[in-house]
C-alpha positions as CSV (number, residue, x, y, z in Angstrom):
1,X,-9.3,-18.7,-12.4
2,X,-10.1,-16.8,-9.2
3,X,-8.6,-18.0,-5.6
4,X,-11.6,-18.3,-3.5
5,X,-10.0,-16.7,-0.5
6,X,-9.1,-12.7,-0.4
7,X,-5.4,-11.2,-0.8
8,X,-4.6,-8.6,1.4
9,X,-1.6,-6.2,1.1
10,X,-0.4,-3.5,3.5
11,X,2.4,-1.2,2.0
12,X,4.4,1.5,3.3
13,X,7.2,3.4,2.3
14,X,9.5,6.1,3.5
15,X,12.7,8.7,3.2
16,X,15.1,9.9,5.5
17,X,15.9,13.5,4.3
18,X,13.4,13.2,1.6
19,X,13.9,16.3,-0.1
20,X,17.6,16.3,0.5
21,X,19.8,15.3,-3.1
22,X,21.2,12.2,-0.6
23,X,19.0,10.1,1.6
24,X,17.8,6.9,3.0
25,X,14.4,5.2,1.7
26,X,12.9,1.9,2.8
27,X,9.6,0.1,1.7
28,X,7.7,-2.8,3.5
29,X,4.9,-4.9,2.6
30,X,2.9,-7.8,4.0
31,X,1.0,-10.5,1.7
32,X,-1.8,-12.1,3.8
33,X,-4.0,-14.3,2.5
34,X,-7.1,-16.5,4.4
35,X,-10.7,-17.3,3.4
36,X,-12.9,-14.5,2.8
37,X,-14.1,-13.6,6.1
38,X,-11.4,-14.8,8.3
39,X,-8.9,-11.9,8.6
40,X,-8.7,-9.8,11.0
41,X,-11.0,-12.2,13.0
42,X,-11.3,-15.2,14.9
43,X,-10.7,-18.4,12.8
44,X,-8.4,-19.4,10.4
45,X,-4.9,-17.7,10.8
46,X,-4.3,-16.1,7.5
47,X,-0.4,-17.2,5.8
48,X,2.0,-14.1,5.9
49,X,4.8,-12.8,3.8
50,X,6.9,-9.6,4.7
51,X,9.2,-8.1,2.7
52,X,11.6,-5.2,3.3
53,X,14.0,-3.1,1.4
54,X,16.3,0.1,0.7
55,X,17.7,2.6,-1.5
56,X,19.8,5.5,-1.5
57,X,18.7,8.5,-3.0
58,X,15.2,8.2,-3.6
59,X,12.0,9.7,-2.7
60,X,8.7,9.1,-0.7
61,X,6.5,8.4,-3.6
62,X,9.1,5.8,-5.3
63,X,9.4,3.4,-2.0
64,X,5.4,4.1,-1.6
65,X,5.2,2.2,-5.2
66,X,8.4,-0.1,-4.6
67,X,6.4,-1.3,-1.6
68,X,3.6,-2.4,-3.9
69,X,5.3,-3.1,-6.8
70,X,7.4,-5.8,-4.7
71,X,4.2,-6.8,-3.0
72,X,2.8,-7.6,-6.7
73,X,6.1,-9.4,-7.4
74,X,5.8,-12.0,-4.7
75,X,2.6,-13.1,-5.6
76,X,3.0,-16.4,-7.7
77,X,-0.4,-17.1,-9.0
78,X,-2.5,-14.9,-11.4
79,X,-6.3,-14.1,-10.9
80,X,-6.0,-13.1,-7.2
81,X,-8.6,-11.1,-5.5
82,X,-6.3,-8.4,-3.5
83,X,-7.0,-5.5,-1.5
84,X,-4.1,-3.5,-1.1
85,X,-4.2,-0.5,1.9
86,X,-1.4,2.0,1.8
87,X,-1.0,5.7,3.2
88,X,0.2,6.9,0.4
89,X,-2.8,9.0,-1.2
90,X,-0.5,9.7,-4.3
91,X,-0.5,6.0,-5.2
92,X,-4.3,5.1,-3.6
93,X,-5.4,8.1,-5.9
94,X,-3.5,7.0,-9.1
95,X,-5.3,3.7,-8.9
96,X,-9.1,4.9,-7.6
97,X,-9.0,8.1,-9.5
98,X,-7.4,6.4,-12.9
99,X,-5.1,9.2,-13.4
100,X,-3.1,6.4,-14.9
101,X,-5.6,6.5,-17.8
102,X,-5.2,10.0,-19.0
103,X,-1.4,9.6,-18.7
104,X,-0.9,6.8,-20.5
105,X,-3.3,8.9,-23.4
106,X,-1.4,11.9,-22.9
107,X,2.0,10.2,-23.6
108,X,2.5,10.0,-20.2
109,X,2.4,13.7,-19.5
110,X,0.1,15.0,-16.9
111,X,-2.7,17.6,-16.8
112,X,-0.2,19.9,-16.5
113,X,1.5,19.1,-19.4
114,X,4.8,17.8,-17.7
115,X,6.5,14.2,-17.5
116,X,4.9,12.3,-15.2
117,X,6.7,11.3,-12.0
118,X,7.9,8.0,-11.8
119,X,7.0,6.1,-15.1
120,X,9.1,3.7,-14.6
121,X,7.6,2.2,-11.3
122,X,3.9,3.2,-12.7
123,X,4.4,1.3,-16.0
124,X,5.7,-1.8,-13.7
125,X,2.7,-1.3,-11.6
126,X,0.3,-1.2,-14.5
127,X,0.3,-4.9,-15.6
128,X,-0.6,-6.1,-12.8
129,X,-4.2,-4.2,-13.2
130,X,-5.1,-6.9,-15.9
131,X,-3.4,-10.2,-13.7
132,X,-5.7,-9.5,-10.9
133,X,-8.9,-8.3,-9.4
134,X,-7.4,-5.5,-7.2
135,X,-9.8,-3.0,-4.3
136,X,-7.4,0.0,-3.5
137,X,-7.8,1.5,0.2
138,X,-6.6,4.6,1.8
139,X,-5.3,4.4,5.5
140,X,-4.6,6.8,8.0
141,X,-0.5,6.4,8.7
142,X,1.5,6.2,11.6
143,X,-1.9,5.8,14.1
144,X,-0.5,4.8,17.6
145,X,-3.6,2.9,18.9
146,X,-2.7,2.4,22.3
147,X,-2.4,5.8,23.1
148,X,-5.3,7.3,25.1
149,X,-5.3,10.1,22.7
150,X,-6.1,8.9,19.8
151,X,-10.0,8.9,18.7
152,X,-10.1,5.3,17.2
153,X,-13.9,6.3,16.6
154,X,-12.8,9.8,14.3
155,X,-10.5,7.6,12.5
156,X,-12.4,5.2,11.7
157,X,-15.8,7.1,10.4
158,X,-12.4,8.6,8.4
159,X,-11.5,5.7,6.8
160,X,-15.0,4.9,6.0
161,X,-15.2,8.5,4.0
162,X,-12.2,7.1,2.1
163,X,-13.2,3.6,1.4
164,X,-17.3,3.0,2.8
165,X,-18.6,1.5,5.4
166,X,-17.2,-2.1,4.1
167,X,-15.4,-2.4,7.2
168,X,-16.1,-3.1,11.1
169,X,-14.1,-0.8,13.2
170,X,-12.2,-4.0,14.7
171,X,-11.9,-4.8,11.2
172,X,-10.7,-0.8,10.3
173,X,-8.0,-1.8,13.9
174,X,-6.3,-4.6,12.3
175,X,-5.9,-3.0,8.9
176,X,-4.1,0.0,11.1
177,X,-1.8,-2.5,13.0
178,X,-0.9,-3.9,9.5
179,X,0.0,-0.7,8.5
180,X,2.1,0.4,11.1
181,X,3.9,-3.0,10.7
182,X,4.7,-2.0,6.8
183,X,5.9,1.3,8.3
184,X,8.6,-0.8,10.7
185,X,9.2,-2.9,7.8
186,X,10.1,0.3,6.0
187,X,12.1,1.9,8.8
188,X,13.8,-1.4,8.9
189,X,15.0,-0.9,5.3
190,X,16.3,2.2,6.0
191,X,17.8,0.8,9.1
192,X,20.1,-1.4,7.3
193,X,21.6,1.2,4.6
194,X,22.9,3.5,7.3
């Protein structure tokens, strides 16, 4: 059964030192759901979940996916319609691009013939494909929007390369201000392992 209202999820992740053998990562992620039509805009305010975390010794990519992969956790109910947004191109592009489909034929080796990166959190991530109804969309990180340098309107027509012109541009404004919170949700997971 399908909820009749729309499931949004904004993800981030991060690494202090990423490519240093010890480091700091955080993920963050916020579940917000209202009826269709009423995020982001005037009307009903949408319920809101955030969730942070940590760990040592990681990388980029793996708190990118433990952002989602915790994200998918939290959600109680199957048959969701969800639109996740996230910076990370290596997980939008997984998803959008399949590459999980040739890997999973290859015996999880890519095209070149190696392991593939993170099985672990991918096969986690995979399940949740069939328990849902899921849009992936590609944002533009770490946008400060009240700057008077940054060209909202080259970002947005941006964003609308990635993903169409689904969007409004206050729509594409509230999606960024999501995803600038996941990115303090993240920072805030490293934060507390220092």
């Amino acid at each position: 059964m399908r909820n009749d209202g729309v499931l949004r999820i904004y993800t981030d992740g991060g690494c202090a030192g990423n490519q240093s053998e010890e480091n700091l990562g955080g993920w963050g992620a916020i579940l917000e759901f209202a009826p269709a039509g009423a995020l982001g805009a005037a009307g009903a305010a949408p319920a809101v979940k955030e969730l942070y975390g940590s760990e040592a010794n990681t990388t980029n990519n793996r708190m990118e996916m433990t952002a989602l992969l915790e994200a998918f956790r939290a959600i109680k109910k199957d048959g969701q319609r969800i639109q996740v947004f996230s910076d990370s191109s290596y997980l939008m592009d997984c998803f959008r691009k399949k590459w999980y489909v040739n890997w999973q034929s290859n015996g999880w080796k890519n095209a070149q013939k190696k392991p593939v990166e993170n099985q672990d959190l991918w096969t986690a991530l995979l399940p949740f494909l069939d328990r849902h109804e899921i849009e992936f969309y590609r944002v533009k990180g770490h946008v400060n929007l009240a700057s008077g340098n940054t060209d909202i309107e080259k970002l947005y027509s941006k964003f609308c390369d990635w993903n169409g012109d689904g969007f409004t541009l206050d729509e594409f404004r509230y999606i960024t201000e999501k995803n600038n919170r996941a990115d303090a949700l993240a920072n805030q997971g490293i934060d507390e392992i220092r």
